[in-house]
TORDO-679987 format. One record per residue (C-alpha): residue in three letters; x, y, z. Coordinates in Angstrom, 2 decimals, padded with zeros to 5 digits. Each point is the difference from the previous one (the first is absolute). Layout:
BEGIN
SITE  Ala  X  Y  Z;
...
//
This chain:
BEGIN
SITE  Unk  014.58  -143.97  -034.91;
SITE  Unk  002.89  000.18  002.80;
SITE  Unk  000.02  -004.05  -000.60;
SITE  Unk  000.80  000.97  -003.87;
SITE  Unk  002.38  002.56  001.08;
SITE  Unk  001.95  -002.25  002.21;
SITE  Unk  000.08  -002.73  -002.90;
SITE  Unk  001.03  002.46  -002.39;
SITE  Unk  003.12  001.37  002.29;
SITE  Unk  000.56  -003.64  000.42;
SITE  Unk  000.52  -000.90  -003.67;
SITE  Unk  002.08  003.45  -000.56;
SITE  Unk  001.95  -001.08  002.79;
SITE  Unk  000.91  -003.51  -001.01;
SITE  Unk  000.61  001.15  -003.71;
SITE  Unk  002.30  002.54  000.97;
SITE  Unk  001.73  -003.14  002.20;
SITE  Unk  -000.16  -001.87  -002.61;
SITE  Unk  002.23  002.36  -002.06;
SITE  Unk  002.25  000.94  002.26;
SITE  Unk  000.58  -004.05  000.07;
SITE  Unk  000.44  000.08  -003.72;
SITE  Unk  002.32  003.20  -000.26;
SITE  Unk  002.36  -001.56  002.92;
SITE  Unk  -000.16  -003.90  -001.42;
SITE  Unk  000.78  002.51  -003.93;
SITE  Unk  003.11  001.69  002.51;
SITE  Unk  000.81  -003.22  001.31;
SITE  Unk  000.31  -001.24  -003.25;
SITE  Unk  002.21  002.77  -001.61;
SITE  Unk  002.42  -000.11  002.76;
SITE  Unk  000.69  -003.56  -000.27;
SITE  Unk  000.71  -000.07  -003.70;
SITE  Unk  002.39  002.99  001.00;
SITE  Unk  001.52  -001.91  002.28;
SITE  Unk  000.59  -002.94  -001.91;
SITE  Unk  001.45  002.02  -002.87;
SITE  Unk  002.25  001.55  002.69;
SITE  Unk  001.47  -003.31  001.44;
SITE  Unk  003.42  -000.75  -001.16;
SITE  Unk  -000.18  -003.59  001.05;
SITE  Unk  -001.46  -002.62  -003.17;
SITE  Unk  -003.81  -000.52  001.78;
SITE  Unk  -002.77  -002.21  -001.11;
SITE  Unk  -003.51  -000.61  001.34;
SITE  Unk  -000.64  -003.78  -000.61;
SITE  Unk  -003.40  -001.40  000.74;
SITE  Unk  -000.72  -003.50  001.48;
SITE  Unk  000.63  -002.22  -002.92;
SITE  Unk  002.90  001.56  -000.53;
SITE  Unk  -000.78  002.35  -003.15;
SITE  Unk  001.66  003.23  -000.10;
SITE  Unk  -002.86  002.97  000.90;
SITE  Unk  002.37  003.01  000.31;
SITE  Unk  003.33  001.24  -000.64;
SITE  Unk  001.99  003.41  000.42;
SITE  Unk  001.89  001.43  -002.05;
SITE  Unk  003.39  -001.22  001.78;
SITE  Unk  -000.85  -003.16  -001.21;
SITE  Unk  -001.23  000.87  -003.44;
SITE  Unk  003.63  001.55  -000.71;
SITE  Unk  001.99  -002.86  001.99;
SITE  Unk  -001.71  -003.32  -002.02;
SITE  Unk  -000.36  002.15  -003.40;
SITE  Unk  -003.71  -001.34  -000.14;
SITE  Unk  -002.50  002.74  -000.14;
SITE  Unk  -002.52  -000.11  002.88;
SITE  Unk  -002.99  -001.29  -002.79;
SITE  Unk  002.22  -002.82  -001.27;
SITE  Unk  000.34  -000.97  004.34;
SITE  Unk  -003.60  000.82  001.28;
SITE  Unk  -002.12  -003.29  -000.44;
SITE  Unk  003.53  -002.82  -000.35;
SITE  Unk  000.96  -002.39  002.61;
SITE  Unk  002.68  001.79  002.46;
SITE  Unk  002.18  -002.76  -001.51;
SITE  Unk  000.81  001.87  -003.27;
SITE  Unk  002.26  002.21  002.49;
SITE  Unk  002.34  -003.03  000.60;
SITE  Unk  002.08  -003.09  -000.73;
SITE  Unk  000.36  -000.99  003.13;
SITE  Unk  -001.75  -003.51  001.70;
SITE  Unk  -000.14  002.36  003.57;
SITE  Unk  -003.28  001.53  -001.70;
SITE  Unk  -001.94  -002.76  000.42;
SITE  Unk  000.88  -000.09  003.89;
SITE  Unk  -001.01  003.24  000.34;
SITE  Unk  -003.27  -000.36  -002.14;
SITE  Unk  -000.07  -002.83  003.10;
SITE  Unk  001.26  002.05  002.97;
SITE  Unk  -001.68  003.06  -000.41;
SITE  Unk  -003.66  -001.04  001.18;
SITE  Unk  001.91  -001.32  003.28;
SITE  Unk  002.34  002.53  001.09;
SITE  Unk  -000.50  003.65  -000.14;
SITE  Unk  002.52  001.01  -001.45;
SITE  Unk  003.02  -002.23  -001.85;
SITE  Unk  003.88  000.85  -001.37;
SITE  Unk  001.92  -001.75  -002.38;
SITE  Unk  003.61  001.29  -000.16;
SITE  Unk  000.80  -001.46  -003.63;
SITE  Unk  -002.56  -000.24  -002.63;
SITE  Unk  000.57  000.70  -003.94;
SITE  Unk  -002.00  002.63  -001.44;
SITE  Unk  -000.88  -000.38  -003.33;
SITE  Unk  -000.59  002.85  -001.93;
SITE  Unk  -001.54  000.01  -003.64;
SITE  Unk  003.35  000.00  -001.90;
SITE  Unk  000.38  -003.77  002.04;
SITE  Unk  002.74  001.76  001.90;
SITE  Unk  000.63  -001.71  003.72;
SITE  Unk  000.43  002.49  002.65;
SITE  Unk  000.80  -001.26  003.17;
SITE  Unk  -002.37  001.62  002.37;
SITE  Unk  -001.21  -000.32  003.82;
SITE  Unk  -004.03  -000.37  000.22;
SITE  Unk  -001.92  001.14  003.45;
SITE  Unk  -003.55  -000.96  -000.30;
SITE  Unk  -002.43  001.94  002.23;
SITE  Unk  -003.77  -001.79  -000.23;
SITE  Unk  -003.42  002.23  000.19;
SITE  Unk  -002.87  -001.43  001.97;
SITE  Unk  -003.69  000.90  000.27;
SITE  Unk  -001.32  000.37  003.54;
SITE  Unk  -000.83  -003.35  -000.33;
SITE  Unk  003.57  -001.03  000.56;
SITE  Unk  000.02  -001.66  -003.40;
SITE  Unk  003.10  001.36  -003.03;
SITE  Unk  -001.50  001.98  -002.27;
SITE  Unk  002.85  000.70  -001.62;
SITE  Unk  003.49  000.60  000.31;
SITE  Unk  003.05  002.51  -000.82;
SITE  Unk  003.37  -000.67  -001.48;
SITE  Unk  003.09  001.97  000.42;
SITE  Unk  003.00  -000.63  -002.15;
SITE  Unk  002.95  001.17  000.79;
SITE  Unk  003.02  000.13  -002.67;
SITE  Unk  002.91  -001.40  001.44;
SITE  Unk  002.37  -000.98  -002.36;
SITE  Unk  002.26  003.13  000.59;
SITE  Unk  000.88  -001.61  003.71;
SITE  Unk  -000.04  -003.45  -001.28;
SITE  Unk  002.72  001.65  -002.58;
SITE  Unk  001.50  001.80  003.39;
SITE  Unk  -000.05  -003.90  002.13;
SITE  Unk  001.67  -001.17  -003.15;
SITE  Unk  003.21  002.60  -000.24;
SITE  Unk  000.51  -000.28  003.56;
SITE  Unk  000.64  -003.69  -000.30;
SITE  Unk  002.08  -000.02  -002.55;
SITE  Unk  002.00  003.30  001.64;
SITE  Unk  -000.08  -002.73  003.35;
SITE  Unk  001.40  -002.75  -002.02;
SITE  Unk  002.13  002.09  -001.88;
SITE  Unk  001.93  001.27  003.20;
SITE  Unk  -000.28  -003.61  001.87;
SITE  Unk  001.75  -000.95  -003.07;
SITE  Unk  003.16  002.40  000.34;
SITE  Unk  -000.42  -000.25  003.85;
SITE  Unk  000.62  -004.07  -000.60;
SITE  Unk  003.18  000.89  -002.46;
SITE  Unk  001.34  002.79  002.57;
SITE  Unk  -000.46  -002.99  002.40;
SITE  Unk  002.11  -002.66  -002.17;
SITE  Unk  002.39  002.28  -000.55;
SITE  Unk  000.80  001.05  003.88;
SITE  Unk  000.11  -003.59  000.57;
SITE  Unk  002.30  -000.75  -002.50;
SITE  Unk  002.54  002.65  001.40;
SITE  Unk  -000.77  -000.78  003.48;
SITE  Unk  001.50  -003.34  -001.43;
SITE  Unk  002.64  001.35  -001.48;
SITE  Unk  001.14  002.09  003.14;
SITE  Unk  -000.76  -003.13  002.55;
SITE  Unk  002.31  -001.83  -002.68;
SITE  Unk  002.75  002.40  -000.06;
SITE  Unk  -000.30  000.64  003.76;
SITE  Unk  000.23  -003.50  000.85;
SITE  Unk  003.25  -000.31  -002.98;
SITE  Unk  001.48  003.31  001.96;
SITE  Unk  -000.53  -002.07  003.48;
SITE  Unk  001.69  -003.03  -001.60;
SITE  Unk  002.72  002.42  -001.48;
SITE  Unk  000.69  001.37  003.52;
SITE  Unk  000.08  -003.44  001.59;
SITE  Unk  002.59  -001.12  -002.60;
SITE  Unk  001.88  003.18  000.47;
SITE  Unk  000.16  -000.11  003.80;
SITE  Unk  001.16  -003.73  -000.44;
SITE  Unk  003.09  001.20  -002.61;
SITE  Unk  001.02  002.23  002.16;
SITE  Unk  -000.25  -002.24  003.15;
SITE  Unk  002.13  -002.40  -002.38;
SITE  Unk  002.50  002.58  -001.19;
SITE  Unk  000.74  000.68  004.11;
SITE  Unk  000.85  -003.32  000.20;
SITE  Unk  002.07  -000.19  -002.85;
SITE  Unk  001.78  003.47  001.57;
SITE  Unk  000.58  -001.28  003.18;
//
């Protein structure tokens, strides 16, 4: 009977483990779907052969796809860019990979140019499981980089003219200095001449 007993407080005891497992993993759960709807960074979860498992809604808005028309395609739908296959490559060797310039295609076929960090998920084994992507627009500073040059070239070009032109009058005033020298010379000679001609 206190053998029963025992058993008995044993099974209540692992049940009520066992759903205080499942309410936490339920929690767990919850606040990770929150937290991917909160990111404002495009994120997908991309599984080991490289089809798309989750996305948030960052990325949802940014590509124009909705996430059912994502979940299940090759992570290559997202771009037009040869790099993909390196990372497809790279990612089960390095932990964690960046690509500074990669075009983003999003479902209109418009080209975004975008920087890609790759962060890879492994079991305890060691092995990928799995990896994230993080796009980052950045056509805005691309569209920055490009002003700037042209503001650079723009004032290298009037710095060049403002050059040519000082060195055209420094010509111009070594010329007339050097006629003025000349004119003094000839002067001083006349009137070296004209004491002659008075005495």
């Amino acid at each position: 009977m206190v053998e029963e007993n025992n058993n008995q407080n044993l099974i209540s005891t692992e049940e009520e483990i066992i759903q205080t497992l499942e309410q936490d993993l339920r929690e767990l759960e919850t606040y990770i779907q929150d937290f991917w709807k909160f990111l404002p960074l495009p994120i997908c979860y991309v599984n080991p052969v490289h089809n798309i498992l989750d996305v948030d809604n960052s990325l949802v808005e940014f590509s124009g796809y909705k996430s059912i028309e994502l979940i299940g395609e090759d992570v290559k739908i997202l771009f037009n860019d040869p790099q993909i296959e390196e990372l497809k490559k790279e990612i089960f060797h390095k932990d964690s990979i960046s690509f500074d310039k990669m075009a983003f295609l999003t479902k209109d076929k418009k080209e975004i140019p975008t920087k890609v960090i790759a962060m890879a998920r492994k079991s305890e084994q060691g092995e990928v499981i799995g990896y994230f992507l993080a796009i980052i627009d950045i056509s805005e500073s691309l569209n920055f980089q490009k002003k700037l040059e042209e503001e650079v070239k723009r004032k290298t070009k009037e710095l060049q003219e403002k050059i040519e032109e000082l060195e055209a009058f420094h010509k111009i005033a070594v010329g007339r200095e050097l006629k003025m020298i000349e004119l003094k010379e000839e002067n001083q000679k006349l009137k070296e001449e004209l004491k002659k001609y008075k005495s």
